[in-house]
C-alpha positions, 0 to 999 in steps of 0.5 A: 500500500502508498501511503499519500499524504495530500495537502492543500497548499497555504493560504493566499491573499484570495483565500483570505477573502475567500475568493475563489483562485483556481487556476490563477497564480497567486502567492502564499501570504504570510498566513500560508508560509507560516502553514507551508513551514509547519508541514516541512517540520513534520516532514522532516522525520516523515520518512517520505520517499517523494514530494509531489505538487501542482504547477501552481505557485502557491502549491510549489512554494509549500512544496519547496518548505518540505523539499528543505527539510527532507532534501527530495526535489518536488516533482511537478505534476500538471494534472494537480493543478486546481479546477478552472472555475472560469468567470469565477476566477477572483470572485466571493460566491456573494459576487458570483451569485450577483453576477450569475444567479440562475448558474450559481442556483444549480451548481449548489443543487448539483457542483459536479453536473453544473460547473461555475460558469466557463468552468471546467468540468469536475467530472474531468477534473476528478478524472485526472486528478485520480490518474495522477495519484494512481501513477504517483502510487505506482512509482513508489509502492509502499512508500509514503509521498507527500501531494501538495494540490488544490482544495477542490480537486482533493475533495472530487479525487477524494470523492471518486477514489472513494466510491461518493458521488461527486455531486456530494463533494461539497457536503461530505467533504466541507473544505480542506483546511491549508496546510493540513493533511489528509492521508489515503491509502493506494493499493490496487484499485482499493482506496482508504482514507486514514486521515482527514485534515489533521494538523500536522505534528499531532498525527500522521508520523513515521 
């Protein structure tokens, strides 16, 4: 089994307004280097075999905290990157739904079927975010790796590897908190989750 320990990266300016970031490049804050510092100690004595993350600036620089303390080069992966939410891109959900009522209706009744508007599809999204995390698992079996990704895509990978329907995303899996880490287990196509935000240092040791 691939022990794999996804975590969100730190926060951002746009995560403390609660803007929606997604594709768009931006910083970790001070908030979210203090979060990204806080994983590299625990990683420090993990026993990690590898560090995987998305392209994403704020996924890489929360990656580059734990590559300093465990002497492992991140590997980019562009299918961790976060789901596209289009015209959404910068918003707060009280601005989208001024802007796009009707779109904003359907996608609270059903994210997975109704994408924010110009989104990309979760379902797509889900698809290759489990791809990627069943190649990373293939790499290094039985070995523990820490995923630095996206908040939206863990929850619908989570979701899919899981066996939940992804229009339940947002309801059973609230929000992945920064820097925190949620542990599943990779064996074949059987898939366990261990762990699920939990702060680093108080759990998910060697």
């Amino acid at each position: 089994m691939t022990h794999l320990f996804l975590v969100r990266h730190g926060a951002t300016i746009l995560h403390a307004e609660n803007r929606y970031a997604g594709t768009t490049d931006v910083a970790l804050d001070r908030a979210g280097y203090a979060q990204a510092e806080r994983l590299a100690a625990w990683t420090a004595k993990a026993g990690l075999a590898a560090i995987w993350c998305s392209p994403l600036s704020r996924a890489r620089e929360t990656a580059a905290s734990a590559a300093r303390t465990t002497g492992l080069e991140p590997r980019i992966d562009e299918r961790l990157r976060e789901i596209d939410f289009g015209q959404i891109e910068g918003k707060t959900m009280v601005e989208a739904e001024q802007l796009f009522p009707e779109e904003i209706r359907r996608f609270r009744a059903d994210p997975a079927t109704y994408p924010m508007p110009g989104g990309e599809d979760p379902l797509q999204a889900a698809r290759r975010g489990v791809s990627a995390l069943r190649d990373i698992a293939s790499e290094h079996p039985s070995g523990r790796v820490l995923v630095v990704a996206h908040n939206t895509l863990i929850r619908l990978t989570l979701c899919s590897l899981l066996g939940i329907p992804l229009a339940s995303y947002r309801t059973v899996f609230p929000v992945v908190r920064n820097g925190a880490l949620t542990e599943i287990g990779l064996e074949g196509e059987k898939t366990a989750l261990l762990q699920y935000n939990s702060p680093p240092g108080t759990t998910g040791g060697p």
